[in-house]
C-alpha positions as CSV (number, residue, x, y, z in Angstrom):
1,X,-7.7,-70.6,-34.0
2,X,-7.0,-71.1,-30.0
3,X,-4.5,-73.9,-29.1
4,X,-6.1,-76.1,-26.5
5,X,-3.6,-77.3,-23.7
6,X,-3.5,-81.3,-24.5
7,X,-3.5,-83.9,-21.3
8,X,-2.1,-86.7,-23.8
9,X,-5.1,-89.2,-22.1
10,X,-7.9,-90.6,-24.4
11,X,-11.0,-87.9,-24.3
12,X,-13.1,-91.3,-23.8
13,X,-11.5,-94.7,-22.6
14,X,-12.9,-97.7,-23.6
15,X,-14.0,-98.1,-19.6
16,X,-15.8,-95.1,-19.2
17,X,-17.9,-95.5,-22.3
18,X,-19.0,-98.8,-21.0
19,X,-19.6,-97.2,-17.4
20,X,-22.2,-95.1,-19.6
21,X,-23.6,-97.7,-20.9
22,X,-24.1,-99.6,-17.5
23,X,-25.6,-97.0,-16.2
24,X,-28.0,-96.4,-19.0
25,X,-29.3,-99.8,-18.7
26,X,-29.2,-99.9,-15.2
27,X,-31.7,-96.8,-14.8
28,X,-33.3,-97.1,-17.7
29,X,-36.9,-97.2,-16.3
30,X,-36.2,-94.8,-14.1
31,X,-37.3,-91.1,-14.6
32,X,-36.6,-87.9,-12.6
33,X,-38.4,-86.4,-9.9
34,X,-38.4,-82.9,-11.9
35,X,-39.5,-85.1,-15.5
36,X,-36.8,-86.9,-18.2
37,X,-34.9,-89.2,-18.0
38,X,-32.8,-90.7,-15.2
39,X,-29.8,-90.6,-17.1
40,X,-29.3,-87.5,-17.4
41,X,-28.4,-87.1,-13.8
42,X,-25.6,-89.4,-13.8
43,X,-24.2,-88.3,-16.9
44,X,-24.2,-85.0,-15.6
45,X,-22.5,-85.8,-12.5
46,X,-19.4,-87.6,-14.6
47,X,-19.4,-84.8,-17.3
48,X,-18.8,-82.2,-14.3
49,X,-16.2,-84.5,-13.1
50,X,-14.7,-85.0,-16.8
51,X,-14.8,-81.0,-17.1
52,X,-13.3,-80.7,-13.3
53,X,-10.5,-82.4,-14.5
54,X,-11.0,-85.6,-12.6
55,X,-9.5,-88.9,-13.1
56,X,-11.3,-91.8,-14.9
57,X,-11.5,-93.4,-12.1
58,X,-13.8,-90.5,-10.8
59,X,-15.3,-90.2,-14.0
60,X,-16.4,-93.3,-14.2
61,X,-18.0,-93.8,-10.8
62,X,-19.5,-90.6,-11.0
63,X,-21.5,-92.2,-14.3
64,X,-22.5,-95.0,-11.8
65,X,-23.0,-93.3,-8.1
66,X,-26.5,-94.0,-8.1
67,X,-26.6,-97.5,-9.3
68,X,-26.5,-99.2,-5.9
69,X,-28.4,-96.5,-4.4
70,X,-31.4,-97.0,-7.1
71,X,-31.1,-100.1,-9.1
72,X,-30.8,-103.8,-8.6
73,X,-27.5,-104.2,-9.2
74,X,-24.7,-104.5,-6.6
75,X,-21.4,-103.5,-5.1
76,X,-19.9,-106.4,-6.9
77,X,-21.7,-106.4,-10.4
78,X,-19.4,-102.8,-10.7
79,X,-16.6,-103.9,-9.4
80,X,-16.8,-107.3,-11.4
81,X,-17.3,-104.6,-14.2
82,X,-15.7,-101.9,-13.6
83,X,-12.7,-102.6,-10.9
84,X,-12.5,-102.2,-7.0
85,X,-11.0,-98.7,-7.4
86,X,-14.6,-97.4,-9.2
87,X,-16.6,-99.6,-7.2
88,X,-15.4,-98.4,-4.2
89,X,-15.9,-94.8,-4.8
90,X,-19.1,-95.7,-5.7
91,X,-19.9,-97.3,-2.3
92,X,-18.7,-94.2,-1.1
93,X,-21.4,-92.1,-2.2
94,X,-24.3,-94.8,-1.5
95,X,-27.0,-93.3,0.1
96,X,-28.8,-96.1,1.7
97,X,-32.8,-96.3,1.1
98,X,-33.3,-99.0,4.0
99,X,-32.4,-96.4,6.7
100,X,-34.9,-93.7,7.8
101,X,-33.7,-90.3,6.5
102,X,-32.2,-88.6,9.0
103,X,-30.3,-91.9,10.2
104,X,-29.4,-92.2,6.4
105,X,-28.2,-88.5,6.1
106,X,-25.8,-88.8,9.6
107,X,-24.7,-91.8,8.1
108,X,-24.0,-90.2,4.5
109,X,-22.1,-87.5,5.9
110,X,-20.0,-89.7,8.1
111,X,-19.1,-91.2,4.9
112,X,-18.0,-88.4,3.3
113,X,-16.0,-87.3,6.2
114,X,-14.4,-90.6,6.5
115,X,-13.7,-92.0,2.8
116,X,-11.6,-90.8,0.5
117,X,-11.2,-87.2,-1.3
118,X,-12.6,-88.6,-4.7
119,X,-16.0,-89.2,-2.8
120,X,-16.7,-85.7,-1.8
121,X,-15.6,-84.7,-5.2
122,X,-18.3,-87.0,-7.1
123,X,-20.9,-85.7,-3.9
124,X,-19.9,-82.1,-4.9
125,X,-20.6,-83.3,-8.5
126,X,-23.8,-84.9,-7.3
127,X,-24.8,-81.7,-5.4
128,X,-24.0,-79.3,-8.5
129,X,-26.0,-81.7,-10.7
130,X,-28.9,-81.8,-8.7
131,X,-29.3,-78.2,-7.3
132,X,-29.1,-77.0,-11.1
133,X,-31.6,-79.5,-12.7
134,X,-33.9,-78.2,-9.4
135,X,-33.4,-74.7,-10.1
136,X,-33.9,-75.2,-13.9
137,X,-36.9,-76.8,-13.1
138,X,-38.4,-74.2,-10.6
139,X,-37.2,-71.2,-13.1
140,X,-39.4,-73.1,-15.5
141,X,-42.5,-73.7,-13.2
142,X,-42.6,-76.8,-12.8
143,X,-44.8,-77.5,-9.1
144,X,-42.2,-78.1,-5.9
145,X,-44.0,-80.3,-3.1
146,X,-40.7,-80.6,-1.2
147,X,-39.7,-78.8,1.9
148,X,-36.7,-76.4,0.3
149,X,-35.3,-75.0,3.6
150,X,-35.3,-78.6,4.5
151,X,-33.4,-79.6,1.6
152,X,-31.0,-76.4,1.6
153,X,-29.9,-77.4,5.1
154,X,-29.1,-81.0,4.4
155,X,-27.4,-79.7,1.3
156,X,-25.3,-76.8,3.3
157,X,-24.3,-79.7,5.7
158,X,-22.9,-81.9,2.8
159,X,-20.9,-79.3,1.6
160,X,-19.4,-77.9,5.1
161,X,-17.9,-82.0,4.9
162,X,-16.9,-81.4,1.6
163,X,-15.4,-77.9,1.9
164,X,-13.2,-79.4,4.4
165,X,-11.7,-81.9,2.6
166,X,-11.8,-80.7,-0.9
167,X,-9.6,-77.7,-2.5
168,X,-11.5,-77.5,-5.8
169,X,-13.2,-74.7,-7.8
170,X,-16.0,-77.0,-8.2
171,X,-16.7,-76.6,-4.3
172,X,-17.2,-72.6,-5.2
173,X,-19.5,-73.9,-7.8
174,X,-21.5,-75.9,-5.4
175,X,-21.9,-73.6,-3.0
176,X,-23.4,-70.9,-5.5
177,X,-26.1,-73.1,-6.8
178,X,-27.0,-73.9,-2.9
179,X,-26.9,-70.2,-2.3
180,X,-29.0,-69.6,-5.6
181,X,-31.8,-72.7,-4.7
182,X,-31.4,-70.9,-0.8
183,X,-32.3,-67.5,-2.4
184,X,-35.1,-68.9,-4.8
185,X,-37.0,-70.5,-2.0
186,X,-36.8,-67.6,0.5
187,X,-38.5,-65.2,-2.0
């Protein structure tokens, strides 16, 4: 039997589990572009963060970085919830919808450039999540109507921010899938 190294933290606080659940019932109409459930990308994005190594904290907002983004509730519902520490992080990596893209994409990048390291991390997080469920999807043949060189660039310009501010293997990880999804759509 293999000895595991032990952190001496609680595999699930009490906090996390209930940012779970607040996300689940925040998106829980929602569904993915690519099919299933909405939940599943959030989730993803904290377990990469969990598996990173991450503080709750990180954990935790990485369960709820698309809440304000995609769901009625606000800044202050999560930090009423969840603390200003999480909520801020979150705010960090809110995209905001009311912009027109590219405004919105300067502005999301100047974001990550400016906050702190914890947001690129859950935006690497976000990136990873994404570009797999995409390629998953693709490898599978389900129909693409986006503009993939489009999106490769905008993701290759979110991770140059992050790269700069963020000594992490999951930054390596990132920018494989991007160079896998760059390679898929230039076949």
């Amino acid at each position: 039997m293999t000895n595991f190294e032990s952190q001496n933290i609680p595999y699930l606080s009490q906090e996390t589990l209930e940012s779970i659940k607040f996300s689940a019932e925040a998106h829980k109409d929602q569904v993915r572009i690519k099919g299933g459930p909405f939940i599943s990308h959030p989730v993803a994005v904290g377990l990469i963060l969990s598996r990173a190594g991450f503080p709750d904290k990180v954990v935790m907002a990485g369960f709820l970085h698309d809440v304000i983004e995609d769901t009625k509730y606000t800044y202050e519902d999560i930090k009423s919830r969840f603390g200003e520490g999480v909520a801020n992080l979150v705010r960090w990596v809110t995209y905001d919808q009311d912009l027109p893209t590219d405004e919105g994409k300067i502005i999301y990048r100047k974001q990550l450039s400016e906050g702190p390291v914890e947001a690129c991390a859950i935006s690497a997080a976000d990136l990873l999540a994404n570009r797999t469920d995409t390629l998953h999807a693709l490898q599978n043949g389900v129909d693409w109507h986006g503009d993939g060189a489009k999106m490769i660039e905008y993701d290759t310009k979110r991770l140059k921010i992050i790269k700069q501010r963020l000594n992490h293997q999951l930054v390596q990880e990132v920018e494989a899938i991007i160079e896998q999804a760059h390679q898929f759509f230039n076949k």
